[in-house]
Structure formats: structure tokens, C-alpha cells
N, C-alpha and C positions, 0 to 999 in steps of 0.2 A: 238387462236381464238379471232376473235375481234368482236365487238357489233355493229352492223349497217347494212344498205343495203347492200347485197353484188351481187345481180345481178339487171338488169337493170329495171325491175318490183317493185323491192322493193326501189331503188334509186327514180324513180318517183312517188311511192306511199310515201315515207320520203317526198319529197320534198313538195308536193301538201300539205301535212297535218303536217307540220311541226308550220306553223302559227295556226293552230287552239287550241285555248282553249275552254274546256271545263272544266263544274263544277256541277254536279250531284249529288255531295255530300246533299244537304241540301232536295231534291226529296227522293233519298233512305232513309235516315235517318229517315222521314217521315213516309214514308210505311213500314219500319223495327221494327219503334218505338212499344212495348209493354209496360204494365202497369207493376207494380213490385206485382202485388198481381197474375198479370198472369203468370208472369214468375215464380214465385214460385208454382204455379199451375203445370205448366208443368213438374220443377224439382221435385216437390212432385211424380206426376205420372212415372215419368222415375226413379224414386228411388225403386218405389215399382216393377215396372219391371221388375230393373235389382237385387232384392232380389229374386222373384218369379222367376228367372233366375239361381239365385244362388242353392236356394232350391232343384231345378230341375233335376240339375245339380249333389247335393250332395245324391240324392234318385237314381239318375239313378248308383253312384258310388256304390253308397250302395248294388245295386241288384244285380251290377256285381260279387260285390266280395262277395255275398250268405250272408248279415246279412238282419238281418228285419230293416223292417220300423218302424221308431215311427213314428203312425197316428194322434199324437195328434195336435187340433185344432191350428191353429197358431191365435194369438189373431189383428192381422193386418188384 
């Protein structure tokens, strides 16, 4: 299997857009940019998620297999 145009569509669309550069890079990077106190914001929030995922997770195992719950207060 080789990498290129292989029917006459794609042979003329290579060729037309072969000369063209482009550079986007410095646009995205821009609008992507976050601050580091934000991003820590967010990983904070997606941490306690995926605990209260966990939690959930281990109460629902728990009920399956008939033990109680500890209902104690989680301090987070």
C-alpha cells in the first residue's frame, strides 16, 4: 500500500495544493492558551469527579454483594 493520490481526483487535488503553505500554528496556540492556575482548576475539579466516581462505584459493589454501607461523612 503506498501513500499518495491514487485515483485522478486525488492526483489533481495533490497537485493544486501541493504549493501551498500554511501556518496556523501561532492562531491556535493562542485561543488554546490557558493560565496555570486555570488548569489547575480544572484538574482539581476532574479529580474530585473521578473520586466521587470511584466512591460510587465501590457502594454500588458493596450493595451487590449484601454488606452495609459506611455512611460516614466524607471530609472532601
Amino acid at each position: 500500500m503506498t501513500i499518495g493520490p491514487h485515483d485522478y481526483i486525488d492526483q489533481m487535488l495533490a497537485k493544486k495544493y501541493s504549493s501551498e503553505k500554511v501556518n496556523n500554528t501561532e492562531d491556535i496556540a493562542g485561543r488554546l492558551a490557558i493560565s496555570k492556575e486555570r488548569y489547575w482548576e480544572i484538574m482539581q475539579d476532574y479529580a474530585q469527579v473521578q473520586r466521587a466516581l470511584v466512591m460510587i462505584n465501590t457502594n454500588f459493589k458493596k450493595l451487590k454483594d449484601g454488606s452495609k454501607l459506611n455512611h460516614s461523612i466524607s471530609p472532601a
